[in-house]
C-alpha positions in Angstrom: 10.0 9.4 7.2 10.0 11.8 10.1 6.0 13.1 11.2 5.2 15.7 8.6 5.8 19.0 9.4 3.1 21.8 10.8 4.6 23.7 8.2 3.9 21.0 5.6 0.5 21.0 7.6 -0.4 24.6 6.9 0.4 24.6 3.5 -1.6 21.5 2.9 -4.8 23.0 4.0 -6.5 24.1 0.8 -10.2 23.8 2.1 -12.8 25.3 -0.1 -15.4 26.4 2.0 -18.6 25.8 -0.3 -21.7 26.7 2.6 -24.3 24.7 3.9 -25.2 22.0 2.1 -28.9 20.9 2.1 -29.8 17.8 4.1 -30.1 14.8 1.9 -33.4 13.1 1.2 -34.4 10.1 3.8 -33.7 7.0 3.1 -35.9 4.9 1.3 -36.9 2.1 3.4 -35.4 -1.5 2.0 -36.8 -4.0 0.3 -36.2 -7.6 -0.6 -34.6 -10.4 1.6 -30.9 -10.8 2.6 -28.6 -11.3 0.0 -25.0 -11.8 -1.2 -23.0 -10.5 -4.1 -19.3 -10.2 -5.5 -17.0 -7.6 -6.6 -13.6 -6.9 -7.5 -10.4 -5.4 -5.1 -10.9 -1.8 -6.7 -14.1 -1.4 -5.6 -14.8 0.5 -2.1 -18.4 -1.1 -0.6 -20.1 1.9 0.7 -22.4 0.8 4.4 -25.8 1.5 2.2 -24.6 1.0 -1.6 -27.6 -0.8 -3.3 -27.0 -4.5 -3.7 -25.4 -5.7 -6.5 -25.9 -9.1 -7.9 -23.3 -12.1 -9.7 -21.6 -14.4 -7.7 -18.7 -15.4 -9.5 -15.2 -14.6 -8.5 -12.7 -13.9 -11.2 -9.1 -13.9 -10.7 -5.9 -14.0 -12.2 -2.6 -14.3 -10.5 1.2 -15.6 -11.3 2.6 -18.2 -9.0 3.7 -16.9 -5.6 1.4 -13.5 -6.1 -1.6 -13.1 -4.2 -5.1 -11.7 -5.6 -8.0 -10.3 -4.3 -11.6 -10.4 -4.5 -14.8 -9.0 -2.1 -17.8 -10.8 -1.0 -21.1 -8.6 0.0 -23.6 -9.6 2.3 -26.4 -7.0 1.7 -29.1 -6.9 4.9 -32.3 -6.1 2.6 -35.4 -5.5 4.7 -34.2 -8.0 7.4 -31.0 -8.0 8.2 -28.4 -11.2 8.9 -27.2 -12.4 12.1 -24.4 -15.1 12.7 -22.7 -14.5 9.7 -19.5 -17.0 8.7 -17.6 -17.4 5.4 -15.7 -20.3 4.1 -14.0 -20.7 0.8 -13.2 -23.9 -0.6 -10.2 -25.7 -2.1 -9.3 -24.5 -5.6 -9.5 -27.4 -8.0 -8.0 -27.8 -11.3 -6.8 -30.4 -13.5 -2.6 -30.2 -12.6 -3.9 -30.0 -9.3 -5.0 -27.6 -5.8 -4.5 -24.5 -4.4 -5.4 -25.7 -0.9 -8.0 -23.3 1.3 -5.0 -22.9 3.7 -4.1 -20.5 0.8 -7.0 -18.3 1.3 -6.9 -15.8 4.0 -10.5 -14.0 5.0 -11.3 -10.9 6.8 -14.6 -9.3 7.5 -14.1 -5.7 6.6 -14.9 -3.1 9.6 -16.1 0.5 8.7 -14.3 3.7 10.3 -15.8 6.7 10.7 -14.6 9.6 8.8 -15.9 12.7 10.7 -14.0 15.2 8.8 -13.0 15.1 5.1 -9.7 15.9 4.3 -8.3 19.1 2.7 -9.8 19.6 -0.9 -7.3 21.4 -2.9 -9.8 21.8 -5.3 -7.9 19.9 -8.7 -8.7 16.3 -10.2 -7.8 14.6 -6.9 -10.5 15.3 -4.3 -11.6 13.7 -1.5 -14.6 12.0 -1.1 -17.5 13.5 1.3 -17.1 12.4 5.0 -19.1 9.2 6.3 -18.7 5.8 6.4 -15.5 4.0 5.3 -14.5 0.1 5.2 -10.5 0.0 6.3 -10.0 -2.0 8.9 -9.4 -6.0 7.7 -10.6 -8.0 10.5 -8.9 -11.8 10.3 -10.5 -15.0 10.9 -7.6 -16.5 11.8 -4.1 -15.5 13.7 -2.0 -14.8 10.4 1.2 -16.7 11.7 -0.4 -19.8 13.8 -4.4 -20.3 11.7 -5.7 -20.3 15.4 -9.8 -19.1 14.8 -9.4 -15.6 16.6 -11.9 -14.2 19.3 -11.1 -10.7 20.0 -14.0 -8.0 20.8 -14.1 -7.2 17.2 -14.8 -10.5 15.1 -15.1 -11.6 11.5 -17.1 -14.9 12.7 -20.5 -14.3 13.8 -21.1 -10.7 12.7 -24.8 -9.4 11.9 -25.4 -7.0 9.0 -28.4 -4.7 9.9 -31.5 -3.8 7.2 -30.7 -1.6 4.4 -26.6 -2.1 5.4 -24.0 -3.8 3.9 -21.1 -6.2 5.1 -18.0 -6.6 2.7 -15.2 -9.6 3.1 -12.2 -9.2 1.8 -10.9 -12.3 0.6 -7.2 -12.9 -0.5 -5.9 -16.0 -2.6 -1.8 -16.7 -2.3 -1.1 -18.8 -5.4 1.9 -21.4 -4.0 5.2 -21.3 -5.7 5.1 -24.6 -7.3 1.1 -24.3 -8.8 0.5 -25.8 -12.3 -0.6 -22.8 -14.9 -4.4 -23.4 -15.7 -7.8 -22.9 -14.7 -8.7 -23.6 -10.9 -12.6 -23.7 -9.1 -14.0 -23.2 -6.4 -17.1 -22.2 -3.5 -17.3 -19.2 -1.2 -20.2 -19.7 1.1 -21.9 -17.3 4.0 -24.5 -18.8 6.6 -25.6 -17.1 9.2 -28.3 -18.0 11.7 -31.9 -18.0 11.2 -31.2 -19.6 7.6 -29.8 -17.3 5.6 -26.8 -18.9 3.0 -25.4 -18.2 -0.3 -22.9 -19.0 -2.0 -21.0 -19.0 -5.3 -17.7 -19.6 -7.6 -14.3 -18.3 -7.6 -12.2 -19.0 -10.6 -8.8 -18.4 -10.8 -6.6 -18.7 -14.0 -3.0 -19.4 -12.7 -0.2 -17.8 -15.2 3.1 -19.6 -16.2 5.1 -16.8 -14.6 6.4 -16.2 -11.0 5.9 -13.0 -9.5 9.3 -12.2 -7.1 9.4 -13.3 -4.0 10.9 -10.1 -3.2 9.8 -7.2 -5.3 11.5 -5.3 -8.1 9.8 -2.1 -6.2 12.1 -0.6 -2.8 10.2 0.1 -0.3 11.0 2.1 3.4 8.1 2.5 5.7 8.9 3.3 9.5 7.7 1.0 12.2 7.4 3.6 14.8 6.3 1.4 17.4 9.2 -1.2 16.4 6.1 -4.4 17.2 7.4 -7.0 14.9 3.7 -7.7 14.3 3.7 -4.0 12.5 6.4 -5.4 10.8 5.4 -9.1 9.5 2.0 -7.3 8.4 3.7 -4.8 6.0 5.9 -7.8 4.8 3.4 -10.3 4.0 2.0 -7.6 2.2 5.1 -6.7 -0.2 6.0 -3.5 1.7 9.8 -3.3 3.8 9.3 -1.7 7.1 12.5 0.0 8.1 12.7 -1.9 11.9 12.0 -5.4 13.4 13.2 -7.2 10.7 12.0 -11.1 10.4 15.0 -13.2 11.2 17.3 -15.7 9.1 15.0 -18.6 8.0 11.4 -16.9 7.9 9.7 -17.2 5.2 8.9 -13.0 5.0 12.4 -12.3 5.0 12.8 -12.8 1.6 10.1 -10.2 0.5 12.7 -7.7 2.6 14.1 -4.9 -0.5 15.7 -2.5 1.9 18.3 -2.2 4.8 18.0 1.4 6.7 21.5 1.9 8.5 19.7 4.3 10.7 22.0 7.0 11.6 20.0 10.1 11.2 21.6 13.4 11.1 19.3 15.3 13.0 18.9 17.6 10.1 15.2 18.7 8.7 13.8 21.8 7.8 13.9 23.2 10.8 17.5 22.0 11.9 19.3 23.1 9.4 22.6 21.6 11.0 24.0 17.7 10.2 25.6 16.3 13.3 29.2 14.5 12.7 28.9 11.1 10.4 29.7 8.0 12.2 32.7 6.4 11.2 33.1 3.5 8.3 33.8 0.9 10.9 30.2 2.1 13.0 28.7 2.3 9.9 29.7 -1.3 8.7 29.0 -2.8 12.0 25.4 -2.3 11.2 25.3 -2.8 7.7 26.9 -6.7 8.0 24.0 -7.3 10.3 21.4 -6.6 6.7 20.0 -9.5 5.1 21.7 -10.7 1.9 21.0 -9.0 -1.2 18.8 -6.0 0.1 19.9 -2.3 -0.8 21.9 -0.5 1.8 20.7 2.7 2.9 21.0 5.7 5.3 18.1 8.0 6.1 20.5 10.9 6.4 18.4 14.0 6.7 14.8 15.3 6.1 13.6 18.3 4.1 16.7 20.0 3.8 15.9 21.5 0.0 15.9 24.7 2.2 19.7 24.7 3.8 22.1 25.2 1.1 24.4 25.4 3.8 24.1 21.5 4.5 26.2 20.7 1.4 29.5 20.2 2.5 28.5 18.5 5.8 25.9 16.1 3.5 28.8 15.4 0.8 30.9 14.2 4.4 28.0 12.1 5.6 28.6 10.2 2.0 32.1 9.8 2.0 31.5 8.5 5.2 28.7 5.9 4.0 30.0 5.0 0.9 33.0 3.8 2.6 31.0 0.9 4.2 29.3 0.3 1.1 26.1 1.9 2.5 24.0 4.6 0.2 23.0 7.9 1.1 18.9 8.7 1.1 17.7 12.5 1.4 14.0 13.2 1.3 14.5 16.6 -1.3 14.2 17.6 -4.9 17.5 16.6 -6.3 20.3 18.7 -6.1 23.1 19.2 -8.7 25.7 20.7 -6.0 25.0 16.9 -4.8 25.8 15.1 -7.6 29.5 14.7 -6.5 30.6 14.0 -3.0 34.2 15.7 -3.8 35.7 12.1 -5.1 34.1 12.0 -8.2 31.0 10.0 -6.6 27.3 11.1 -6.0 27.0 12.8 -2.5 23.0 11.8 -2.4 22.8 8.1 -4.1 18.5 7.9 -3.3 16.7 11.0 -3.7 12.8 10.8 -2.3 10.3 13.0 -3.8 7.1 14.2 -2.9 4.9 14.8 -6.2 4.7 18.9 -5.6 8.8 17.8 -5.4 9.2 15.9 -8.8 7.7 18.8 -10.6 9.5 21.8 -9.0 12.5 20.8 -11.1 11.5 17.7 -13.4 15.1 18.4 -15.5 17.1 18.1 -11.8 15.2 14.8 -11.9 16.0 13.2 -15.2 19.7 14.4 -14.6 19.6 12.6 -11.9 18.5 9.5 -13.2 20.8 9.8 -16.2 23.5 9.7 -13.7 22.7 6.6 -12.1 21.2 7.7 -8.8 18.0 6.6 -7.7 14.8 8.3 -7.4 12.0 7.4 -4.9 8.5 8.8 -4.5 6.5 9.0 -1.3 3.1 10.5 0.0 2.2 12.3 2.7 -0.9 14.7 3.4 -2.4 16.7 1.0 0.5 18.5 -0.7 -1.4 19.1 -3.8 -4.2 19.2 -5.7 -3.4 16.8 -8.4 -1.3 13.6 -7.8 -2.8 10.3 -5.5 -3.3 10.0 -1.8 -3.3 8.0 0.5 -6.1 8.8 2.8 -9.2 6.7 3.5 -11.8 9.3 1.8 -9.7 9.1 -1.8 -10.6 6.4 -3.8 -9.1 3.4 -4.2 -7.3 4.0 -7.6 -5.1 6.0 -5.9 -3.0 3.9 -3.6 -2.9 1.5 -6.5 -1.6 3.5 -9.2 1.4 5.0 -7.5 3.8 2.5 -6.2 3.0 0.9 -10.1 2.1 2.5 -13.0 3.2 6.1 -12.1 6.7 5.0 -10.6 7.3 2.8 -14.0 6.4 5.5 -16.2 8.6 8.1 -14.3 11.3 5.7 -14.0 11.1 6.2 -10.2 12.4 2.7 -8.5 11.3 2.8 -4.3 8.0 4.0 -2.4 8.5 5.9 1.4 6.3 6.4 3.7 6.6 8.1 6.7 5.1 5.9 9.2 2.4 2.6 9.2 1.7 2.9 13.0 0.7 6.5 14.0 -1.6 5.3 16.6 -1.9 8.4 18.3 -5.0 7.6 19.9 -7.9 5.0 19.7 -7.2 4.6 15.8 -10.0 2.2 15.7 -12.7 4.7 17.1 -11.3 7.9 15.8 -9.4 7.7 12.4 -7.9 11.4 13.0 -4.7 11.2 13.3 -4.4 15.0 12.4 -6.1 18.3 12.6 -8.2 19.6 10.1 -8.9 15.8 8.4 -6.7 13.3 7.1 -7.7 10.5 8.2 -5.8 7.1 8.2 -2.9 9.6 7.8 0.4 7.5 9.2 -2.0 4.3 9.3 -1.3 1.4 7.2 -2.1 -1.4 9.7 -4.5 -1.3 13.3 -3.5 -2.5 16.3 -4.3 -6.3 17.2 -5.8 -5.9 20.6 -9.4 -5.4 19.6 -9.4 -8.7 17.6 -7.6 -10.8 20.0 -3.6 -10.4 19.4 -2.2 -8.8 21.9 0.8 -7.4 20.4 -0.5 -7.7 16.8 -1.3 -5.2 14.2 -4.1 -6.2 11.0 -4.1 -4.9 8.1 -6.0 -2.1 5.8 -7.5 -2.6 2.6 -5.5 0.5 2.0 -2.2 -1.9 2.2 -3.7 -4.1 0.3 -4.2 -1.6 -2.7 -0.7 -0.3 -2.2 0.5 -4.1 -2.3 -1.5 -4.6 -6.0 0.5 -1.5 -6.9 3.9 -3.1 -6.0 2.8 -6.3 -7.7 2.1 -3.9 -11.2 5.7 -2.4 -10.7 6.6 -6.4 -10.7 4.7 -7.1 -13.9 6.2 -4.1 -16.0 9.2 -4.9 -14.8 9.3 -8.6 -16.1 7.6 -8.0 -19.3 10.0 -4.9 -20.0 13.1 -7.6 -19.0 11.1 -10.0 -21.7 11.7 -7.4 -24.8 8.5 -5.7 -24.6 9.5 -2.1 -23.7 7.6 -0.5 -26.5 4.5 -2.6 -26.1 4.9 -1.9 -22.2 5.1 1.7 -22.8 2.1 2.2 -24.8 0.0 -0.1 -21.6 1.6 2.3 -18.8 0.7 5.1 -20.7 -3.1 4.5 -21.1 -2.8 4.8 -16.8 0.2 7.0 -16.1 1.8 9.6 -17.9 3.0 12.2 -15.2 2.1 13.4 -11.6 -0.7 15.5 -13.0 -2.2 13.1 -15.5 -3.2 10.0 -14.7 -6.5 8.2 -15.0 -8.5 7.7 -11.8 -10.7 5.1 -13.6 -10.2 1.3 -12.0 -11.7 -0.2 -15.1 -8.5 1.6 -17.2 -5.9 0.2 -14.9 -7.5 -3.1 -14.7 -7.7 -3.4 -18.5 -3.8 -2.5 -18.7 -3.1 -4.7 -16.4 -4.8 -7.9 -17.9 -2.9 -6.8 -21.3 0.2 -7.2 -19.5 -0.4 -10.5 -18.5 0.8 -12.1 -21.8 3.7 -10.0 -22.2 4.6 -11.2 -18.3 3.8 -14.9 -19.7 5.9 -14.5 -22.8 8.8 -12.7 -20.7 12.3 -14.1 -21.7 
């Protein structure tokens, strides 16, 4: 989870330069009066997409999961001013999912200046302009309180010929009766303008885990609990600032980093001494109940055969306190005992470029019991997902599910949520040469009035659906499904390299696993 590399940074940029392109035609000039349309969470709402029309929400969720859906306000040849957006109770016939379930956010566009790196395969970026990434709240997310920050979701104008997207999320409660549920979104805004329209929601009799099948390790560099809570209520474990004993987003926790880093990476090629069992158990008897146990040990270290000897001492030296080792590397077979008879490396992380350098090491690895991660960072390739704001939505959903179930890959790393290097909300360049949103899951709070506070992306929102797919292969393999699940994962995932990029593919697979989830045990 260290920053990645210059190295890693060099070898990343794969730009093709193409020449000038022509200038594109002018705008034609709007038409038609203010309006408001929905569509679904996979869908990315480009500032001057042509309006769409339907107003019916559609979702379908298990108790305790939460689903998405987008509402549109489209300017037409006027514009809208004052815009605010309420969403009803949900009523069915065993009873309501309250409003206090739904969470809104006006959806603020970033400016992408740059594009990132094209390495010129199936997984491109898209052409630089305007984004939507930033989730802008209503409400504080822990007290409800209306928020009032410079940058508001209440009383926002959409200009002619723009568009406005809300994000709207729907927690089902634990304890919901399976069945059909109704009800109203509505926007007003000043000057008259209103619409509205229906969100269903067909509850399952299933319960998604309240914490996830999926592992998860993302660094909270700037250790605000805020950073923290947000990744949690989102189904992500941040490796810092855990919640404490009693709240509510502590059980969503999957993971307990030890944090003794060796100081090794591939550029240090040189572990410093292990602690002892006793420092190490100090800090692991402080981890809440029932997460996995983990050290970070070392970083990129594929390079420095060398390190063996000194990484097999650094797992005696964990395993004593019960406490695995993690190395972010292809996996090693020199590894594979720690000179007792036990794995050395008990996690091993992969990149995609990674996985495929030595697929067989992999597999091995797995057939031995160790663990195998995957994890994203820049543009290492030209072929597997990223996570950047110009690739398209698909592919923050399709890894943490669908590809990690078909590989048999059981945790997601990332190296960092916060990078906020700069004014992240102005300038979305977090590294030279593109990337943007790189090391940016979550913005900081000040400009919408939490001091403190981080919001989210839609970006960790996308990545949240894709934990919540590990969850349903997971329950619907544990039901006796496994061939029926294997077919479904395979019309999305199949490998690194192929993989469908199509968001109407990976929402049909999902919806078939929904009775398989139902019918589970």
């Amino acid at each position: 989870m260290r920053k990645p590399s210059l190295v890693l940074l060099a070898a990343a940029l794969l730009v093709i330069v193409i020449g000038c392109a022509p200038a594109p035609p002018p705008e034609p000039p709007p038409t038609g009066a203010a309006s408001a349309w929905v569509t679904d969470s996979l869908t990315r709402v480009g500032l001057r997409d042509t309006p769409r029309t339907g107003s019916e929400a559609l979702i379908t969720a298990l108790r305790g999961e939460t689903e998405s859906f987008q509402i549109v306000v489209s300017g037409g040849a006027t514009g809208a001013a004052g815009l605010d957006l309420v969403v009803s109770d949900l009523v069915g016939r065993a009873g309501t999912v309250p409003a206090s379930a739904v969470t809104r956010f006006r959806e603020h566009y970033v400016e992408v200046t740059e594009s990132s790196p094209d390495g010129g395969g199936r997984s491109r970026p898209q052409p630089a302009g305007h984004f939507p990434d930033v989730l802008v709240p209503f409400t504080d997310p822990d007290t409800g309180v209306a928020l009032h920050g410079r940058v508001r979701a209440a009383g926002a104008s959409v200009a002619a010929g723009r568009n406005q997207p809300y994000w709207v999320d729907v927690t089902v409660p634990p304890d919901a009766a399976p069945g059909e549920y109704t009800g109203r979104w509505t926007v007003r805004g000043t000057g008259g303008f209103t619409a509205s329209g229906t969100v269903r929601l067909s509850v399952v009799d299933a319960a998604l885990p309240a914490r996830p099948a999926l592992h998860s390790a993302v660094l909270n560099g700037s250790g605000r609990p805020a950073v923290s809570r947000e990744l949690l209520r989102n189904r992500i474990t941040p490796t810092s600032a855990r919640p404490g004993p009693g709240d509510p987003l502590s059980a969503a926790v999957t993971t307990t980093d030890t944090g003794f880093f060796s100081g090794a990476d591939q550029y240090v090629c040189r572990l410093d001494p292990p602690p002892t069992p006793a420092e190490v158990a100090a800090v692991a008897a402080r981890a809440a109940p029932g997460t996995l146990l983990f050290n970070y040990t070392a970083d990129e270290i594929g390079n420095c055969p060398d390190l063996r000897a000194e990484v097999q001492a650094w797992g005696r030296a964990l395993h004593g306190a019960g406490v695995a080792q993690l190395l972010t590397q292809t996996p090693d077979p020199a590894l594979f005992d720690d000179g007792t008879g036990r794995t050395a490396v008990d996690i091993w992380v992969v990149l995609p470029k990674q996985y495929d350098a030595d697929p067989a090491a992999v597999r091995e690895a797995l057939d031995r019991g160790m663990q195998v991660w995957s994890y994203n960072a820049l543009v290492q390739d030209g072929y597997s997902p990223k996570w950047l704001i110009d690739f398209p939505p698909v592919h923050l959903r399709v890894q943490p599910g669908f590809l990690n179930q078909a590989l048999g890959l059981t945790g997601l790393l990332y190296w960092r949520a916060d990078n906020w290097v700069q004014d992240v909300w102005t300038d979305v360049h977090t590294y030279a040469g593109g990337y943007p949103g790189e090391g940016v899951l979550v913005y900081p709070g000040e400009e919408v009035g939490l001091p403190g506070g981080a919001v989210p992306s839609i970006r960790l929102k996308w990545l949240r659906d894709g934990v919540d797919d590990y969850d349903y292969i997971d329950l619907a393999r544990a039901g006796g499904h496994e061939r029926a699940v294997t077919e479904i994962v395979s019309t999305v995932a199949r490998s690194w390299s192929d993989w469908s990029p199509d968001p109407v593919v990976l929402r049909a697979a999902r919806a078939e696993l929904v009775p398989l989830v139902t019918n589970a045990g």
